[in-house]
C-alpha positions in Angstrom: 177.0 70.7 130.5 176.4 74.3 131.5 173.1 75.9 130.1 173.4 79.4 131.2 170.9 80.8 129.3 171.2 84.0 127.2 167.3 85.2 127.1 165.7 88.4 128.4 164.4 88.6 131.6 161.1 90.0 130.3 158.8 88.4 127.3 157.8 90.1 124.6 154.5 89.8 122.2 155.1 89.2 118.6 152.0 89.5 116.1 151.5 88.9 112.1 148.7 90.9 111.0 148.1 90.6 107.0 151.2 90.2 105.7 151.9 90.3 102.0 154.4 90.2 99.6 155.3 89.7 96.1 158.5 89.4 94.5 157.7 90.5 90.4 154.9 88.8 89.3 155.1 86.0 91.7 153.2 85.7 95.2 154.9 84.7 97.7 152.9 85.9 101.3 149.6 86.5 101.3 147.5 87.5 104.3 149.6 85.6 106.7 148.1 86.7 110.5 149.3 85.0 113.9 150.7 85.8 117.2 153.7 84.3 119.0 153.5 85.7 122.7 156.0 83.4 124.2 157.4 79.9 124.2 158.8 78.3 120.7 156.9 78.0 117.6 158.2 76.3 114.0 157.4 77.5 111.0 156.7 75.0 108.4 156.3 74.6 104.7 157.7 73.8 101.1 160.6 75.3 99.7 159.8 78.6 98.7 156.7 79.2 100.5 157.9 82.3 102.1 159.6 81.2 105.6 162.7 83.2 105.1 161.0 86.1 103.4 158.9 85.9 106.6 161.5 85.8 108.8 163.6 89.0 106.7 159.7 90.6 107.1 159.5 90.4 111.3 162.8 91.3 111.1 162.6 95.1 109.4 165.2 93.1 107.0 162.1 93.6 103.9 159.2 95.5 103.8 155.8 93.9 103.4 153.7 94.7 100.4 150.5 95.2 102.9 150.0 93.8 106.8 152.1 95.1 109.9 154.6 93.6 112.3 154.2 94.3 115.9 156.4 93.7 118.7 156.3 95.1 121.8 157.8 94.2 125.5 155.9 95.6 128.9 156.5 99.5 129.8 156.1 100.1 126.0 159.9 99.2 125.5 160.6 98.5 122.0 162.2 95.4 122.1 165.1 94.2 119.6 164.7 91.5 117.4 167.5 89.2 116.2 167.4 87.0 113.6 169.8 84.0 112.3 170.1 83.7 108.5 172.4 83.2 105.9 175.2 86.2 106.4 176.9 85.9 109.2 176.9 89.4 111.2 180.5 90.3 111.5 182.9 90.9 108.7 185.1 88.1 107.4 188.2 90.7 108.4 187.3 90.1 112.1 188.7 88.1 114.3 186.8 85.5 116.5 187.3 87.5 119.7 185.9 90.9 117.6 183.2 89.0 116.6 182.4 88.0 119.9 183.2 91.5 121.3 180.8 92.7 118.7 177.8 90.5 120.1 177.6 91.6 123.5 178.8 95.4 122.7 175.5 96.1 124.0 174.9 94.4 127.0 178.5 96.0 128.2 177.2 99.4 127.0 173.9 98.3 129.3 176.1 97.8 132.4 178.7 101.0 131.9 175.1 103.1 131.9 174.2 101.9 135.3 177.6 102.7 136.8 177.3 106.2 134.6 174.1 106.4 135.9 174.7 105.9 139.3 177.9 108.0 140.1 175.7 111.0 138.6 172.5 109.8 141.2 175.8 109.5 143.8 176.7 113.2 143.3 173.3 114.4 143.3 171.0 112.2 145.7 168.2 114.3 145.8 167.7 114.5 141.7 164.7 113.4 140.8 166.1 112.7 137.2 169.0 111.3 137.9 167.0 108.8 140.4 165.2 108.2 137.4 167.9 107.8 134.9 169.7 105.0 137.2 166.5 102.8 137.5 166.0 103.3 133.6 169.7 102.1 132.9 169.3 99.3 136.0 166.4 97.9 133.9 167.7 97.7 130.6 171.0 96.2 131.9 168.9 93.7 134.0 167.1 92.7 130.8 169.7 91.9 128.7 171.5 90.0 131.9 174.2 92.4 131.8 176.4 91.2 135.0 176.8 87.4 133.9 177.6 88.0 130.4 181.6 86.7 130.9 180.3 83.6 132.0 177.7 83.1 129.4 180.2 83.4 126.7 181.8 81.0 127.9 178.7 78.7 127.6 178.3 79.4 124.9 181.6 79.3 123.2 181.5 76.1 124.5 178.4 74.8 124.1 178.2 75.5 119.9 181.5 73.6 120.0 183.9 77.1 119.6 186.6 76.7 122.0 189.2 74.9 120.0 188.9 78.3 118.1 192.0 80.9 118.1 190.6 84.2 119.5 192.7 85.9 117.0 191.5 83.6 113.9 190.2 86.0 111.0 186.7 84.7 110.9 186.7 84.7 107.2 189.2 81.5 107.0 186.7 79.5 109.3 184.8 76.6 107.5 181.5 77.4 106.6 179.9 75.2 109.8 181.8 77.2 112.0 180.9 80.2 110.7 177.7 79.0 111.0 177.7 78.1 114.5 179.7 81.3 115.1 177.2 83.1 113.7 174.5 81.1 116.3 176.6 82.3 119.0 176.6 85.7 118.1 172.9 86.0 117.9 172.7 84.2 121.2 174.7 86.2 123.0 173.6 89.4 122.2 170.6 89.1 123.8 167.4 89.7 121.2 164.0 90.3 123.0 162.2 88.2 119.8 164.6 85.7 118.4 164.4 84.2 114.7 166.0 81.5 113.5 166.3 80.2 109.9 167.5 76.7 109.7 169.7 77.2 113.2 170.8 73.4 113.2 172.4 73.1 110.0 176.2 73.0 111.3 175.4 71.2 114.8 176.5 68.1 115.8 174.6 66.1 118.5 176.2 67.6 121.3 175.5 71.2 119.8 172.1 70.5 118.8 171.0 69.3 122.3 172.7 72.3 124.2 170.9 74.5 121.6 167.9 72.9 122.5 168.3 72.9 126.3 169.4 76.8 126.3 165.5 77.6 124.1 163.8 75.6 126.4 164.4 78.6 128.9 164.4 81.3 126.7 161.9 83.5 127.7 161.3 85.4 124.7 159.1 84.2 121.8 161.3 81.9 119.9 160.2 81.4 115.8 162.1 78.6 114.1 162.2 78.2 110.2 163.7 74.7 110.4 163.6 71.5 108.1 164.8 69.3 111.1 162.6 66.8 111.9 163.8 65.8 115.2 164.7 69.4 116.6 160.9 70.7 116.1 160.1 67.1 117.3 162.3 68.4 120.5 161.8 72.1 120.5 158.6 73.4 119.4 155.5 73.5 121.2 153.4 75.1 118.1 153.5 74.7 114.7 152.2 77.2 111.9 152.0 75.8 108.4 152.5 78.1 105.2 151.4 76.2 102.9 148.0 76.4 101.5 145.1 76.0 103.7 141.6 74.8 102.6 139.9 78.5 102.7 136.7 79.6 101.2 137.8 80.5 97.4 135.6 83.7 98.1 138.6 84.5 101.1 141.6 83.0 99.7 140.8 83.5 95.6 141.0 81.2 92.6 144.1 79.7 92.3 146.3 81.8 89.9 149.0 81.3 87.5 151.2 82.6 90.0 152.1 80.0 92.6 149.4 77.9 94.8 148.2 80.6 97.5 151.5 80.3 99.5 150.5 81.8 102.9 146.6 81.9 102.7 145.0 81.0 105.6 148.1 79.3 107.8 147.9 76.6 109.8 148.6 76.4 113.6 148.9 73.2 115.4 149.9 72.7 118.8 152.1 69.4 119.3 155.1 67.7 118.0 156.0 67.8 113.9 155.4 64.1 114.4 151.9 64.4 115.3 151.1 66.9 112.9 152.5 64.7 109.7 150.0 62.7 110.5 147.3 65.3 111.1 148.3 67.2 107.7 147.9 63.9 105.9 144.1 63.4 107.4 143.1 67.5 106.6 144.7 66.9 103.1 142.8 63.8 102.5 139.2 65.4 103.5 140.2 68.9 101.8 140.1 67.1 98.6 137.3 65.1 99.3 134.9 68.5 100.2 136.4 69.7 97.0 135.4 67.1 94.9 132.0 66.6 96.3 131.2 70.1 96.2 132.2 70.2 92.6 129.9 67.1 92.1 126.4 69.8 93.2 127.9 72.7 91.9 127.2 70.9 88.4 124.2 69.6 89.2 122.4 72.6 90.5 123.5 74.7 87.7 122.2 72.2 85.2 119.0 72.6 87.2 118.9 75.8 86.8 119.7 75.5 83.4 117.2 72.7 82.4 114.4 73.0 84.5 112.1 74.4 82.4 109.0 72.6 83.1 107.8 69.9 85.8 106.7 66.5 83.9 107.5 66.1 79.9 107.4 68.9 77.8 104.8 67.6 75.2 102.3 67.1 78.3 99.2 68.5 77.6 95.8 68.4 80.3 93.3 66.0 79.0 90.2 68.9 78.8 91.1 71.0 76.3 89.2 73.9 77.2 91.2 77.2 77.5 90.2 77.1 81.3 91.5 73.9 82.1 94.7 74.7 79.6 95.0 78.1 81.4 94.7 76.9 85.0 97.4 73.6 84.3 99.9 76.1 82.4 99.8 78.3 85.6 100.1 75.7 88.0 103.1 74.4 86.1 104.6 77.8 86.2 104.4 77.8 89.8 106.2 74.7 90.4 109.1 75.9 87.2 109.6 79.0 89.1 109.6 77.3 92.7 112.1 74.8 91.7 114.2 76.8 90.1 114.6 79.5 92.7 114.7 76.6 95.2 118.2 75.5 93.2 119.3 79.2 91.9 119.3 80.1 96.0 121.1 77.0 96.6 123.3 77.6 93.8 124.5 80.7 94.8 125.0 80.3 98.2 127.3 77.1 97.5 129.3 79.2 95.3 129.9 82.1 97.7 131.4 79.4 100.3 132.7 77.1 98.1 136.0 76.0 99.2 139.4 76.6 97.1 140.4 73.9 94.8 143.7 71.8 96.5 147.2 73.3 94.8 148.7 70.7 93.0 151.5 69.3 94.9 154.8 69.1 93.7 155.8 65.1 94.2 159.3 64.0 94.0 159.4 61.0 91.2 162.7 59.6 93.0 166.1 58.9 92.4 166.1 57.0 89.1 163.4 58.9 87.6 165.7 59.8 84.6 167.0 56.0 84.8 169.1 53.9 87.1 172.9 53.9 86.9 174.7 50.5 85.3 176.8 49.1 87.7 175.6 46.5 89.5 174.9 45.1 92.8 177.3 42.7 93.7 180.4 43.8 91.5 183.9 44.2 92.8 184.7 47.5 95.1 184.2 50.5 92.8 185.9 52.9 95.5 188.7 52.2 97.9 190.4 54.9 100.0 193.7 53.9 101.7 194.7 55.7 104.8 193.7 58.7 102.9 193.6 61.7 104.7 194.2 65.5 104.3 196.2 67.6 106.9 194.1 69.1 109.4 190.7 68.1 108.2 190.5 64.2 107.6 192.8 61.9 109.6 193.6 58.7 107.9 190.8 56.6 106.6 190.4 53.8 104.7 187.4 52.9 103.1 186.2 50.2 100.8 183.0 50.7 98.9 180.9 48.1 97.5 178.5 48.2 94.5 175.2 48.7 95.6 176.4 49.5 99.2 175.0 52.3 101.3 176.8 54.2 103.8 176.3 56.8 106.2 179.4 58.8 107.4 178.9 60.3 110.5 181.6 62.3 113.5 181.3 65.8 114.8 181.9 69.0 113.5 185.2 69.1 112.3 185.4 65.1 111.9 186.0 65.7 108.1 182.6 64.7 106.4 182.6 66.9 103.9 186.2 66.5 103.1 186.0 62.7 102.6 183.1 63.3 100.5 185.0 65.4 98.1 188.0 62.6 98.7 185.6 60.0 96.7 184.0 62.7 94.5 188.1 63.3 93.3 187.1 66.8 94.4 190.0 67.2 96.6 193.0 64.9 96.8 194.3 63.4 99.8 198.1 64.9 100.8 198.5 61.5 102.0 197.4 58.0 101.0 195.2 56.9 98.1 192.1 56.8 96.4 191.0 54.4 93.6 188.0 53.7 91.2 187.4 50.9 89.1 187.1 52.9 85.0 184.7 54.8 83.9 182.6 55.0 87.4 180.6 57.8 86.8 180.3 59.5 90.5 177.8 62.3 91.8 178.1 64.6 94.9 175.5 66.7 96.0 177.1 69.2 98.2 176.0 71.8 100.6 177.0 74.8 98.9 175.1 74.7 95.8 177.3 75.5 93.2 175.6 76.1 89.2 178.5 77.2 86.9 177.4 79.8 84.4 180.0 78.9 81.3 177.2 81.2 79.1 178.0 84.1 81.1 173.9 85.2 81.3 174.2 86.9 85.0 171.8 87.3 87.4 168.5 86.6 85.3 170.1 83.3 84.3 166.9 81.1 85.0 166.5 77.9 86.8 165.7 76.0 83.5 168.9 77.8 81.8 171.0 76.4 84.9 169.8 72.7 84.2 170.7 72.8 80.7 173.8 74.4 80.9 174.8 71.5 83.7 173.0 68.7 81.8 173.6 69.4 77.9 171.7 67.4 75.5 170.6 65.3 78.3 167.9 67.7 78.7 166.0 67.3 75.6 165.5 63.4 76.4 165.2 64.1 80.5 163.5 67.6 80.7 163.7 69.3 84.3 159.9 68.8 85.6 160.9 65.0 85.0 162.4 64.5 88.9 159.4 66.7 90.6 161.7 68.9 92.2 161.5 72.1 90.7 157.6 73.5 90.1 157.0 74.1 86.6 156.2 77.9 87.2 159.9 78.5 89.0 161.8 77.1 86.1 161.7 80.4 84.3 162.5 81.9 87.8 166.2 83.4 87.8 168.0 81.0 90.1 169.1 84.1 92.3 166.0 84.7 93.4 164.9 81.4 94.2 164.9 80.0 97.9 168.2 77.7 99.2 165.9 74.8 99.4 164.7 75.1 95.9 168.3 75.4 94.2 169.1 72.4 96.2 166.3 70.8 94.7 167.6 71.9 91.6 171.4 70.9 92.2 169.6 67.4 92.9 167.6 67.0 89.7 171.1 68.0 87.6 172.6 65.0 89.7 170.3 62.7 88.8 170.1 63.4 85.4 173.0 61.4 84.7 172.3 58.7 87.5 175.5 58.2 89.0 177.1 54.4 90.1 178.4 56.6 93.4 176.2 58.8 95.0 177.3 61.4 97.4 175.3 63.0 99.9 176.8 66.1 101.7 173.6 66.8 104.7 171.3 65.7 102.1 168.2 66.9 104.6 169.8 70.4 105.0 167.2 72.8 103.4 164.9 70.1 101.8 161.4 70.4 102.8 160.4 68.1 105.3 158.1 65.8 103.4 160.6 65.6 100.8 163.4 65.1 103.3 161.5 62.0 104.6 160.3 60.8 101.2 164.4 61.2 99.9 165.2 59.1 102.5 163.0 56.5 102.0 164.1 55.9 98.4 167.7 55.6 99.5 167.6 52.0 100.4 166.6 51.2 96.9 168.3 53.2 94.7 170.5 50.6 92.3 173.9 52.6 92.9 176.2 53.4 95.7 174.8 55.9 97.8 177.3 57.5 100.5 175.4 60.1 102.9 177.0 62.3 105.4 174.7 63.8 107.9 173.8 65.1 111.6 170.5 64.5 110.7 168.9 62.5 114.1 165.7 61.4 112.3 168.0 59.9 109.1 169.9 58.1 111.6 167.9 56.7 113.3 166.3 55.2 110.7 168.9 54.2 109.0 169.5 50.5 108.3 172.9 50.7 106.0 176.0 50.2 106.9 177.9 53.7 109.1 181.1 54.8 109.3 182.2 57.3 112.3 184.8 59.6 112.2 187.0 61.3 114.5 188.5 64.8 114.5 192.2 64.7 113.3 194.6 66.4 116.1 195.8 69.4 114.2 192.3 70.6 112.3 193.2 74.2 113.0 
């Protein structure tokens, strides 16, 4: 496969110095310092713990509520930054060519300065500022590898899996992964000094995830990664920084507060593979509580020292002379010791308290997937779904499926294979335009799809909160199964307006409104896509057991290869476009 790589011939220096920020009365950044000089580094951490905001922040997308962003490239160039997120960064009126054409505008502009640049030094050899001008425009071209850019779009293109696409296709009737991928190629190709990427796998097959890997391995920009892909930071990343909490001195970081857990105080860089530092996040979690408790343990006893030590021996101890001498010279010596010991445990005291380390945030643990009960048909029944040479045109060839009760399936084929569509097939989403699907009555069935989708039939806008959302999905459901019953929505964000909450934390709360009404069928649409990654690896771990059906479509690596069910591949239809 070609690899021609897209980076910048020259490498810039990223630092984080302080960064804050708040959205309302919530924290969501606070104090978050590192530097990325070169090479690839993941950013880690819950959902909602600030990785996108972080991402929008570097980017000049936000501004921070206090701390800088600096980026700079050798010869005091300011270098450009490009980041990957949600919006892709071409209208949905233009065509795939114009979106393309739009990418590497720049690097053309790059090379028609040199040749402007050097017919003027060819008409006038002898100017000094024209001489100057031409080794200016020779640079910048050089840097953004303006004379192979034909052949890198080609790479490209091909590469993310594009070709099959019409040049002249109006981007906006693409599917959402190729958008997405289109999207990747854009940033790509257009060359960013400091690249960003937020979630850059979700969309890639194997065979686009391992030339996206290939072509960052020789990227020779810094490279920051917001990724919930397990396997890809396994693959990619050679450092690792952490936003979630970190066991600071509660003199630095501050009590914890009503308004999250300290997201973004004191991150954590490790250098090594996600796998490696799962294990090391366990062990610092583990002895971060410990410290806590212990030092909990003496802060109580010193200040009930201080408290109670009044007098050294029993109170009602009297000298055996009573002469007022004797009494006089005992009393004093008492004294002495009192005052002693309790300086002894006020220094002590204080000193503990000053360094002290922050109590451990409560974490927010999933309860699983029949947390609000288990559905009722069971294992061993008759086929509850059967598909029939269903297939609909240009996005699912025929397929023919037979589910049994209890079974669990993982559907798996490259982009374009139809995944999603068969999904909605056995969710009754969609129907086929040819062939059949049937369910035995009354099977209730669930789909959790990658577009979160939250009707608002109340009409309550934009401040419509995340407990509003559940109870409008669940109805009565949710007095008997109240939201903070799955673990997947902290109890401070429920009366957060769902706009404002993070993709991975609607998701989470798309989830607990599925499994609220456990379903006989469960359908997962890339079930890992914007799930933390403990939770990812903890969701998947329940799967096996969960009493239902479960039917998961994914590219996720790590979930396949760990997964013991039964599979199903697909295979792109011949007329998908």
């Amino acid at each position: 496969m070609t690899t021609s790589s897209p980076s910048p011939q020259t490498t810039a220096h990223l630092r984080v110095d302080g960064v804050s920020k708040s959205f309302a009365a919530r924290r969501v950044l606070t104090d978050v310092s590192f530097t990325v000089a070169g090479g690839r580094t993941g950013l880690i951490g819950e959902n909602g713990s600030g990785k996108t905001t972080l991402l929008r922040i570097i980017a000049g997308l936000l501004s921070p509520d206090g701390g800088t962003v600096t980026a700079v490239l050798p010869g005091e160039v300011r270098p450009r930054i490009g980041l990957l997120h949600q919006e892709p960064p071409f209208p949905a009126s233009a065509t795939v060519a114009e979106a393309l054409g739009s990418a590497v505008a720049p690097v053309r502009a790059a090379a028609h300065a040199v040749s402007t640049a050097g017919l003027a030094l060819a008409g006038a050899p002898e100017d000094r500022a024209a001489a100057t001008a031409y080794a200016a425009a020779l640079e910048a071209a050089e840097r953004v590898g303006a004379w192979d850019i034909d052949a890198r779009i080609a790479a490209v293109v091909a590469g993310l899996g594009l070709s099959a696409l019409a040049p002249q296709r109006p981007t906006g009737e693409l599917s959402g992964g190729e958008r997405s991928r289109l999207s990747l190629a854009w940033l790509l190709l257009s060359t960013p000094d400091v690249l960003l990427l937020d979630e850059p796998t979700n969309h890639l097959d194997d065979d686009t995830a391992s030339y996206l890997t290939t072509l960052l391995e020789d990227w020779r920009g810094p490279v920051l990664i917001a990724s919930h892909d397990r396997a890809f930071l396994d693959d990619v990343v050679t450092t690792l920084i952490d936003l979630d909490p970190a066991p600071l001195p509660q003199a630095v970081a501050g009590p914890l507060v009503a308004d999250g857990d300290g997201t973004g105080i004191g991150v954590v860089r490790f250098t090594g593979t996600y796998t490696d530092y799962v294990h090391a996040r366990l062990d610092a979690r583990e002895r971060w509580e410990r410290r806590y408790r212990d030092e909990q343990a003496e802060l109580k006893r010193l200040r009930a020292t201080v408290s109670d030590s009044h007098l050294v021996g029993h109170e009602d101890w009297k000298p055996r002379s009573e002469g007022r001498a004797s009494v006089k010279f005992y009393s004093d010596r008492n004294a002495k010791a009192v005052s002693r010991r309790v300086d002894d445990a006020t220094s002590r005291l204080v000193s503990l308290e000053g360094r002290q380390i922050r109590r451990p945030p409560e974490e927010l643990r999933f309860q699983g997937l029949t947390a609000a009960g288990a559905p009722a048909t069971p294992e061993g029944a008759p086929p509850v779904l059967t598909t029939t040479e269903a297939a609909v045109h240009g996005r699912l060839a025929a397929t023919s499926l037979v589910l049994g009760a209890g079974e669990k399936w993982l559907v798996t084929g490259p982009n374009g294979s139809g995944k999603s569509t068969l999904l909605r097939l056995l969710a009754r989403d969609l129907p086929p335009t040819s062939g059949t699907v049937s369910t035995v009555p009354a099977l209730r069935i669930g789909l959790l799809a990658q577009d979160v989708d939250l009707p608002d039939p109340h009409d309550r806008g934009p401040g419509r909160t995340a407990l509003q959302a559940y109870d409008d999905a669940v109805g009565p459901v949710g007095e008997q199964i109240p939201l903070r019953t799955f673990g997947l929505v902290h109890p401070r964000d429920e009366d957060r307006p769902v706009a404002v909450l993070s993709v991975g934390q609607q998701r989470r709360l798309a989830l607990a409104i599925l499994l609220a009404g456990p379903p006989d069928v469960l359908l997962l649409d890339e079930p890992t896509n914007h799930f933390s990654l403990l939770l990812a690896t903890k969701f998947e771990a329940l799967i096996p057991g969960y009493p239902g059906t479960v039917v998961v479509a994914s590219h996720d690596r790590w979930l396949r290869r760990t997964w013991r069910g039964r599979r199903l591949q697909l295979t792109a239809p011949e007329a998908v476009r």
